[in-house]
C-alpha positions in Angstrom: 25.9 38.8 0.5 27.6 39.9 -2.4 27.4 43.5 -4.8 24.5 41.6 -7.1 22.7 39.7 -4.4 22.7 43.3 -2.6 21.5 45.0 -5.4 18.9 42.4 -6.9 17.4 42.7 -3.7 17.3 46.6 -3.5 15.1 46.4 -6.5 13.3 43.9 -5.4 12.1 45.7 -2.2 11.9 48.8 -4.6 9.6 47.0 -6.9 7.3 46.3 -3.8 7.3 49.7 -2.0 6.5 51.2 -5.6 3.3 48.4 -6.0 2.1 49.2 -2.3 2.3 52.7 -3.1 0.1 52.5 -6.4 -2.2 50.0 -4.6 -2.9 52.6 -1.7 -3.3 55.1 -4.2 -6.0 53.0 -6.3 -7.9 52.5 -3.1 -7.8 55.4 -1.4 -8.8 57.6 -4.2 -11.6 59.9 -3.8 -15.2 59.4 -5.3 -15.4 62.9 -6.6 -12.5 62.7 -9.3 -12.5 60.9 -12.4 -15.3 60.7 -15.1 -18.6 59.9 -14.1 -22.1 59.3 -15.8 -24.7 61.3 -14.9 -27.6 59.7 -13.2 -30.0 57.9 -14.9 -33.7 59.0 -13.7 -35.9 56.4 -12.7 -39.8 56.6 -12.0 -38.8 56.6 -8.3 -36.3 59.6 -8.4 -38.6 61.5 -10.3 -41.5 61.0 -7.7 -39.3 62.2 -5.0 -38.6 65.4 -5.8 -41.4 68.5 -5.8 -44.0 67.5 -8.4 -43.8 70.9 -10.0 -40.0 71.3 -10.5 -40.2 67.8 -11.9 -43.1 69.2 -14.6 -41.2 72.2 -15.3 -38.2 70.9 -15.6 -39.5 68.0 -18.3 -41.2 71.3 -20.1 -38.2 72.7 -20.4 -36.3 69.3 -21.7 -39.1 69.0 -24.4 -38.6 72.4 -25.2 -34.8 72.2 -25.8 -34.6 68.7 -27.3 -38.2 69.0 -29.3 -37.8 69.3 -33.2 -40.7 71.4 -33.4 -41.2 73.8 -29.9 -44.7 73.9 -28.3 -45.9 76.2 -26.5 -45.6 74.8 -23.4 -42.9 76.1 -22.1 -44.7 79.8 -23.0 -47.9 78.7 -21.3 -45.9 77.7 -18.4 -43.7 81.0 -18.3 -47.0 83.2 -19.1 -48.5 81.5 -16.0 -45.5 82.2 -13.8 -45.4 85.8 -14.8 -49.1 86.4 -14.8 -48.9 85.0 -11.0 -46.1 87.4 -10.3 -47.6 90.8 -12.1 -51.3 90.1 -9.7 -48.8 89.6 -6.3 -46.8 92.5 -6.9 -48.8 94.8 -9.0 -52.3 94.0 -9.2 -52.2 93.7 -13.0 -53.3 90.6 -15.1 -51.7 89.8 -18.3 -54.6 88.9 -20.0 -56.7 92.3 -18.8 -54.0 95.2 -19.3 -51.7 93.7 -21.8 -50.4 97.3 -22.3 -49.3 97.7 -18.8 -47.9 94.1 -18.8 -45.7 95.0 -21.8 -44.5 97.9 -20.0 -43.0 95.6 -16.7 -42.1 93.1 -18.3 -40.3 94.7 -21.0 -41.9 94.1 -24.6 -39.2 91.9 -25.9 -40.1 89.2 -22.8 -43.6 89.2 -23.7 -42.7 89.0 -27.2 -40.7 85.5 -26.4 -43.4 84.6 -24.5 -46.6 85.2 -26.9 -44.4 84.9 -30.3 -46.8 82.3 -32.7 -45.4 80.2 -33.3 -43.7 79.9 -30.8 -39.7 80.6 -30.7 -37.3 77.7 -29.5 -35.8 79.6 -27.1 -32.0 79.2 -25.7 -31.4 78.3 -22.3 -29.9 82.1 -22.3 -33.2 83.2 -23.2 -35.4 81.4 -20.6 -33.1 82.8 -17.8 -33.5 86.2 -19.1 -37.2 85.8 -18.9 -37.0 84.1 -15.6 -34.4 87.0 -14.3 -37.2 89.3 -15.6 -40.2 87.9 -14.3 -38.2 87.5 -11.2 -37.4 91.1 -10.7 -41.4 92.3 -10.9 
């Protein structure tokens, strides 16, 4: 063999090493990197998972996509906190609203009860739920 057939054949087997080592790479990548979608939510994902989480987590959506807000989202908040103030401290928001106000800090009830009601940030509905939480 000659300086050119040598050489012609050098790349050659270059050329093929580099193409097996892109085609592993293609193959063998893993499915966590790149872009993805996110999933689309059918009926049957939706009916999997804990009915309530599934409700509150649509009241939520509504709440944060909604032109106008509802008060759902309050209602549903109102009814969380009201659950928590009986457990803990034997208090009902609706009977001793002045008490209420005092553990749940008057600018959480005042998201909660504002009419009409507030479109709140996500921000703001973890405060709440961070202060509901801490009762």
């Amino acid at each position: 063999m000659s300086g050119p057939d040598v050489l012609a054949l050098g790349a050659l087997v270059l050329a093929l090493v580099g193409y097996a080592v892109l085609a592993w790479l293609v193959l063998h990548t893993r499915p966590g990197t790149g872009w993805r979608t996110p999933p689309v939510e059918t009926a049957a994902t939706a009916a999997s998972r804990d009915g309530r989480l599934w409700a509150l987590d649509r009241v939520v959506a509504g709440h944060l996509t909604a032109r106008d807000p509802s008060t759902a989202l309050a209602v549903q908040l109102r009814g969380l906190a009201d659950r928590r103030l009986v457990l803990r401290h034997d208090v009902r928001w609706d009977t001793d609203p002045a008490r209420t106000a005092r553990l749940l800090g008057a600018e959480t009830v005042a998201l909660i009860d504002a009419r009409p009601p507030r479109r709140m940030t996500l921000a703001q509905i973890d405060a709440v739920l961070r202060r509901i939480e801490d009762l």
